[in-house]
N, C-alpha and C positions, 0 to 999 in steps of 0.2 A: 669705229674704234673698238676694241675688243676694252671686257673690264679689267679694270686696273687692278693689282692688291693692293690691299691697304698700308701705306707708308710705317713703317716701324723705328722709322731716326726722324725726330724732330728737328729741325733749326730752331732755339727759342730765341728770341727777341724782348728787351727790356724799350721802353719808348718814354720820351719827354712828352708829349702827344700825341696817347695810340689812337682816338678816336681819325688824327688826320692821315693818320701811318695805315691805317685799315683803308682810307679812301683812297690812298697813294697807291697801296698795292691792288685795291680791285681795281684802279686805273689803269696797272699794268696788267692785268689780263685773272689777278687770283679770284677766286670765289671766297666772296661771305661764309661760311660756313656754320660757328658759333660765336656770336660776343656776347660774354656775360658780362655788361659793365654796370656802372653806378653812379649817378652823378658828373658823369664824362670821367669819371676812372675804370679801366679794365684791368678785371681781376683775372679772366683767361678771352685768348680769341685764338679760333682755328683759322685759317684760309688757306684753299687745298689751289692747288695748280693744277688745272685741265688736264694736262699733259701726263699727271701723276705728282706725288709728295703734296708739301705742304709747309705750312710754319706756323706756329703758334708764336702768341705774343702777349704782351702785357704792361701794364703804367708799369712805371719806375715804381719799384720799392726798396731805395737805399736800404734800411733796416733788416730785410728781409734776408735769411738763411739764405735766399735762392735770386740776390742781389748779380746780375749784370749790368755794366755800365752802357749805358744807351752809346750807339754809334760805332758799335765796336765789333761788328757780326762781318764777317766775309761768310757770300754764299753764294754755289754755283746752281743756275737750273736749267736744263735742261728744255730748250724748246726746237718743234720745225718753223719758229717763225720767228726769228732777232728783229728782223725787219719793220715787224708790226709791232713788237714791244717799243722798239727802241722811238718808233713814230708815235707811241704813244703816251712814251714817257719824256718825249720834248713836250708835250701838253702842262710839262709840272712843271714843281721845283727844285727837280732835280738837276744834279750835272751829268752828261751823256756824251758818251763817246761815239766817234763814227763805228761804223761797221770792221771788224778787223777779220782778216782768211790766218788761222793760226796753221803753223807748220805740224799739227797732230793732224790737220784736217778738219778741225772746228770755225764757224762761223758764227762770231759772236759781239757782242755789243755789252760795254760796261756800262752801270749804273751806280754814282754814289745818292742814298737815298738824302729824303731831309734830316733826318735822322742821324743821318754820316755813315750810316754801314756802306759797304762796297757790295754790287751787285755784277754776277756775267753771266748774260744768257745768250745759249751758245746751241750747236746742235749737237757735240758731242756726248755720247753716252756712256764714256766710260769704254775699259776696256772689258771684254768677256770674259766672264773668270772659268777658269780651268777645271 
């Protein structure tokens, strides 16, 4: 696999519990990367996708300038393998869709996390920009 650059659009994620939302998602295939937590609260976590990007994340902090509400993230990613996520993520507690052939050409699998954000990993990359 040639190297990646490095992701410059975050997806941020707020969580009711990130410590089990970090276990959820390296059970779908992301890397650990950085957690700086405290007490089972996190203050930032990275975890990068194999494949390329990533998402950081963090506890709920209602009070907070940089306050979103848990459950509430749509996010697409990008993999050559729905198949393997998607068998993977029947392992949880999540809810999981079968395999779907979309009409762009994309083969993909939904995911609502426990969390409640909506997840689709798919093989499409988008179209080539001009």
């Amino acid at each position: 696999m040639s190297e990646l650059p490095n992701p410059t659009c975050w997806p941020t994620l707020s969580c009711h519990d990130a410590p089990a939302f970090i276990d959820f998602l390296v059970t779908l295939g992301f890397e650990r990367t950085a957690v700086y937590e405290n007490d089972g609260f996190v203050d930032h976590a990275q975890l990068d996708w194999p494949e390329g990007g990533g998402v950081m994340l963090g506890s709920n902090k209602p009070d907070s300038v940089w306050s979103i509400a848990p459950g509430t993230a749509g996010i697409y990613v990008v993999t050559d393998d729905p198949d393997g996520v998607r068998e993977r993520a029947l392992t949880t507690k999540a809810e999981v869709s079968d395999i779907t052939e979309q009409e762009y050409g994309s083969r993909d699998v939904r995911i609502k996390d426990p969390e409640g954000n909506l997840w689709s990993f798919g093989t499409y990359r988008g179209e080539p920009r001009s």
